[in-house]
Structures are given as structure tokens and as C-alpha cells.
C-alpha positions in Angstrom: -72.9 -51.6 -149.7 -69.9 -49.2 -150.2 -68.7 -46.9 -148.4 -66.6 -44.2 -149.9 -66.5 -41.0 -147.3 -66.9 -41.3 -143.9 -67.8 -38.2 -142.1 -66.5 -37.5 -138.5 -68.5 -34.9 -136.5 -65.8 -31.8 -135.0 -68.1 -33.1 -131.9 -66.9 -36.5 -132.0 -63.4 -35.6 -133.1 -63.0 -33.2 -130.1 -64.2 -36.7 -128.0 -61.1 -38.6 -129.7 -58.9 -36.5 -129.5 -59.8 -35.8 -125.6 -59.4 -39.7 -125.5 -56.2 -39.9 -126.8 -54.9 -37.5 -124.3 -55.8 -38.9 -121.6 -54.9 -42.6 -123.1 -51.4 -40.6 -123.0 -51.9 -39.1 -119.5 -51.9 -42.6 -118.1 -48.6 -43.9 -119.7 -46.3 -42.7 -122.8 -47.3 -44.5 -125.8 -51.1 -45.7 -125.1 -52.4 -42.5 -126.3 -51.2 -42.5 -129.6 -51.5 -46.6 -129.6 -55.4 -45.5 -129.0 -55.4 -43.1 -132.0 -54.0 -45.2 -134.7 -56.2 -48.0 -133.6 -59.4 -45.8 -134.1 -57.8 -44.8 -137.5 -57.1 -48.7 -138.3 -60.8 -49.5 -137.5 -62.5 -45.9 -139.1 -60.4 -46.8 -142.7 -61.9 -50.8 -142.2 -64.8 -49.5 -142.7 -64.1 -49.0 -146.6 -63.1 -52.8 -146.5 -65.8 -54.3 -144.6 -68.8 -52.7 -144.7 -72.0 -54.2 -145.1 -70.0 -57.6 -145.2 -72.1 -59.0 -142.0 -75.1 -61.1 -142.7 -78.9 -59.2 -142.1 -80.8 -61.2 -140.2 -84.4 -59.6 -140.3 -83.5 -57.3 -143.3 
């Protein structure tokens, strides 16, 4: 399996975003620590996807 394009839903995006403010609301910094972790593990997904073993098919 490869993945090429991943799609994010405005719904979801809106959710992330809304995440990352409040990540930010609580202490300088987290919020945008937050957002580029959730970039770092969307863009692993071109890397490692489909990698992990099937066990019932």
C-alpha cells in the first residue's frame, strides 16, 4: 500500500486547529508544538503505511 494524497476534512481541520489553540491557551509554545506534531505524524503516513503486519487479512 501507498499512499500518495491524504485528504483532511474542513470538519476535522476546524477540530485541529481548535486544538492547537487551546494547546496554546494553556502555555506559549505547546500549541504550535501540537500542530507540527500532527503534521510530523499526517506526512508519516507516506512513509509508513500499510508497513504493519495483517493479522486476519
Amino acid at each position: 500500500m501507498n499512499i500518495k494524497n491524504i485528504q483532511v476534512l474542513l470538519e476535522a481541520e476546524t477540530d485541529l486547529e481548535e486544538g492547537r489553540f487551546f494547546y496554546e491557551s494553556q502555555e506559549q509554545g505547546v500549541g504550535e508544538y501540537f500542530w507540527d506534531s500532527l503534521l510530523s505524524d499526517i506526512e508519516s503516513l507516506i512513509i509508513y503505511a500499510g508497513v504493519h503486519s495483517k493479522a486476519y487479512g
